[in-house]
C-alpha positions, 0 to 999 in steps of 0.5 A, a space after each residue: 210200874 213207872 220208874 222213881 227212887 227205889 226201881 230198877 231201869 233195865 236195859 235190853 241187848 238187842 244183840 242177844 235178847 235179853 235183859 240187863 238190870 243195871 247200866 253198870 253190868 248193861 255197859 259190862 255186858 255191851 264190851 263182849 259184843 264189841 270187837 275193838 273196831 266198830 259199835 256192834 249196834 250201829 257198826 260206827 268205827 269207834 276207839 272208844 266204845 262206852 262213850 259212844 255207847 252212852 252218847 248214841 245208843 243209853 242216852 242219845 239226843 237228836 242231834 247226836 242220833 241225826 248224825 249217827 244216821 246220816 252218817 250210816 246212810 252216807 256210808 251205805 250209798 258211798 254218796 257224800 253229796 247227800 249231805 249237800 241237799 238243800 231240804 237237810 239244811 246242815 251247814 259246813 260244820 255239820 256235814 263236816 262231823 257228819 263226814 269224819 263219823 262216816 269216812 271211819 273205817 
């Protein structure tokens, strides 16, 4: 059933599998798994979780999901100099944001 006026979006909880009717009890639901310091789906440090869960994880863009994993990906390999490949073509203030989503900890 295609989603219009009158149906419900749900929303699914890949933490504990289930899913979740409205994005009102969804962003209630996520707070639980969330422990204050880091997003419980993608382990980015964050002070403001329903932000950042809107941005990258309900409705995210490809900007804001290619930072998100380069981002993870610098964090995991401790290696900075990947975002200076030239095949990436991220300029100063790309990296730049890409860095500060990283170096939180």
């Amino acid at each position: 059933m295609g989603i219009g006026r009158g149906t419900k979006k749900e929303y699914y909880c890949y933490i504990c599998k289930i899913e979740i009717v409205s994005l009102k009890n969804f962003k209630k639901h996520m707070i639980l798994h969330y422990d204050g310091k880091r997003c419980p789906l993608c382990q980015i440090q964050t002070k403001q979780f329903l932000p950042h869960l809107v941005k990258f994880h309900i409705k995210p863009n490809k900007t804001n999901l290619l930072y998100r994993d380069l981002a993870i990906l610098v964090r995991e390999s401790n290696n900075p100099y990947i975002l200076y490949n030239p095949k990436l073509g991220l300029d100063k203030e790309q990296r730049k944001k890409i860095w500060k989503l990283a170096s939180k900890r």
